[in-house]
Structures are given as C-alpha cells and as structure tokens.
N, C-alpha and C positions, 0 to 999 in steps of 0.2 A: 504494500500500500504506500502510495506517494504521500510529499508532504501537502498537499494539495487539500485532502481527503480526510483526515484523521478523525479518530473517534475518540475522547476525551478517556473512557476507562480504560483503553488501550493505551500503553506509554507514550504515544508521541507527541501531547502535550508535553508531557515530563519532560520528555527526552531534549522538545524545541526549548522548556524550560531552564534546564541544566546548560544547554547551549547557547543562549541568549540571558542567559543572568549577568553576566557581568552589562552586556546593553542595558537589559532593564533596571538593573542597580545607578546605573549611569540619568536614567532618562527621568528617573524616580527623584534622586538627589537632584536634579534640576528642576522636578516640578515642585519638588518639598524646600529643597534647600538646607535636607540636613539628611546625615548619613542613616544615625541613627532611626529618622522615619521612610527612611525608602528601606533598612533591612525590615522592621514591622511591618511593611505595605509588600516586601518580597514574602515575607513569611504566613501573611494572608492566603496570597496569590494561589502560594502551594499547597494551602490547605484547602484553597474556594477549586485547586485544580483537581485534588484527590476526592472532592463530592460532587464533582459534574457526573451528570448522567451522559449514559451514552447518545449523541448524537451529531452527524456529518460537522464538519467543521472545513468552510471552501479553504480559509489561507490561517494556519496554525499560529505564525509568528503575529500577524495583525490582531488576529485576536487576543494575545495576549500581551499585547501591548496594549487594547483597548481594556481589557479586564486590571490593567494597572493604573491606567488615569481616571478608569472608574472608580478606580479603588483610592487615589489621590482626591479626588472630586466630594467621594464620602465622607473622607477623615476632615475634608476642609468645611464642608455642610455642619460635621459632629463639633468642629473646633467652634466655629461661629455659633452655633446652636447652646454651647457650653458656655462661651464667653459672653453672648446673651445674656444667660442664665446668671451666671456670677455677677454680671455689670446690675442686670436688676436687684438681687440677695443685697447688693452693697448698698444700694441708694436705700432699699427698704432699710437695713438696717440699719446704717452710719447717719445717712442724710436726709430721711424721713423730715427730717422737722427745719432741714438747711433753709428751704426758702419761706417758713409761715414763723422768720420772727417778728415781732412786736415790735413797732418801731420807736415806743417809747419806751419800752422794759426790752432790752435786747439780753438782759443776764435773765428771762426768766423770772418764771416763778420759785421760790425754794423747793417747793414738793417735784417740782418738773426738775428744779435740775440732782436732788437727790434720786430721785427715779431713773435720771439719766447713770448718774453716778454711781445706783446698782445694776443698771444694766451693763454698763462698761466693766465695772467690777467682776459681773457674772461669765459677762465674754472674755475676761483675762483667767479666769480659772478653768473655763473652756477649751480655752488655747492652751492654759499649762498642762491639761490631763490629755491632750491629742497623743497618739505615739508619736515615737522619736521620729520616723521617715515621714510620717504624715505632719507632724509640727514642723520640720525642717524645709519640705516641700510647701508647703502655708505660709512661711514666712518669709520665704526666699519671694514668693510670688504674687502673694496678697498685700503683705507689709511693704516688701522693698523693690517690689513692683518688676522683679526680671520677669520676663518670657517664659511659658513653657521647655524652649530648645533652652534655654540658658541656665535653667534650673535643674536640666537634664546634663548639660555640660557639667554644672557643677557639682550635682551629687554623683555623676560618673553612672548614671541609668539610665534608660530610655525614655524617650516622651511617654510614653502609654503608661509609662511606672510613674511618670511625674502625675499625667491626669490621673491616677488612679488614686495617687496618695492625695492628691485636692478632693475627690469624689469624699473620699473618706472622711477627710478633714471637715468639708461641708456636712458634709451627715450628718457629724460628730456634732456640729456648731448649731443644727439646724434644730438636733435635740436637744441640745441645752438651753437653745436659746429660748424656745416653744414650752418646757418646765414653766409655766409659770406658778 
C-alpha cells in the first residue's frame, strides 16, 4: 500500500509520524513559540494517532500536519478561554469594589474596610496552605505577573504542568474563598 492510501490503524501514520517528527516538532515550535508546547502538542498527536479509526486517508503527511495546527488552534482556544476565566476571578475578586468609591469617603466605611481586611487576610492563609508547586506556580504568575512559558522556564516543567498547578491553585482559592 502506497503512501497515498493509508489506513490510520495500520502503521503508516506512525510510520509518516516517526518520519516527519522532527518537521512537525519544527513547524509546532513556530506556531507555539516554545519547545516545550510543541513536545505536549507532539505527544497529543500520537496518542489522537493511536485512536483513529480505520479509514482511507488520500495524503498521510498533510494530514498530519493539519491534525497538528488543529491541535495548536485548540491549546490557543483552551489558553484564551482560561485566561478569560482568571482575568474575570480577578476583577471579581480584587476589584469588585475598584470603581463604586464614594467620592466623598474614599477610605470607606470601617465595617467595609475591616470586611475587606478579612477577606485579604482569608486569601493570604489560602495562598499559604496551597502546595509547594501549586503556591510556586500562583505566585510566579498571578503575583508577579510572568507568562505561563516563563513560569515553565523557571520551574524547569512544562506549560500543561504550569496550567495544571494554576487549575489547582484556583480550586484551592475558589474554596476558601466561597467558606463563608
């Protein structure tokens, strides 16, 4: 059977795979712009290759080069969708009350601003009982504002491990903060 032809449970995806990995490791670092998310967007790939069902497949290498900027197109949808999600969690939480001050009492009421000052209190004991990789990853990127890729640079893990340790860290934050 030619490469023309292939049938996906048959190895010759694999095969075009192992063949073209270093192209597609190439083509991935340049839609991502980081090594570490084109190996996770390679490691996908070969696992979205090993549960294809069997069917004709006309040019073996396009398709899997389309199944990789799909797979770029996703992670960038998931990243925007996440960062959404946090840019909202923040304003609810921190800045809630940023733009309805009182323009003749700007300090507040006393009861408002000790309410404030156990909630802040509440979220610093939050933050100190996070785990170590999850606290490390939250502060790197929530507090002092790196990147995802930057956060992964500097713990020496991959992006996915960084959003995982956020995922968690928000969880964590989401039930403490929700105790009331």
């Amino acid at each position: 059977m030619g490469l023309n032809a292939l049938q996906p449970n048959e190895s010759g995806l694999k095969l075009l795979y192992q063949e073209h990995r270093q192209s597609l490791f190439r083509f991935l670092v340049a839609r991502c712009g980081d090594a570490a998310d084109a190996e996770d967007i390679l490691q996908n790939l070969w696992l979205r290759l090993d549960a294809l069902q069997a069917a004709p497949i006309a040019n073996g290498r396009s398709y899997l080069f389309r199944m990789a900027q799909n797979l770029v197109l996703d992670r960038l949808r998931e990243r925007h969708r996440r960062e959404l999600r946090d840019r909202e969690w923040t304003m609810a939480t921190f800045e809630s009350d940023a733009g309805a001050t009182d323009v003749i009492d700007q300090q507040g009421s006393a009861e408002a601003n000790l309410i404030k000052g156990e909630d802040l209190a509440r979220l610093a004991r939050a933050i100190a009982e996070l785990p170590p990789g999850a606290a490390r990853a939250f502060r790197l990127h929530k507090l002092d504002g790196l990147s995802h890729g930057d956060v992964a640079a500097q713990l020496g893990i991959s992006r996915s491990g960084v959003e995982k340790h956020i995922a968690v860290a928000m969880a964590h934050l989401r039930r403490s903060m929700g105790d009331d």
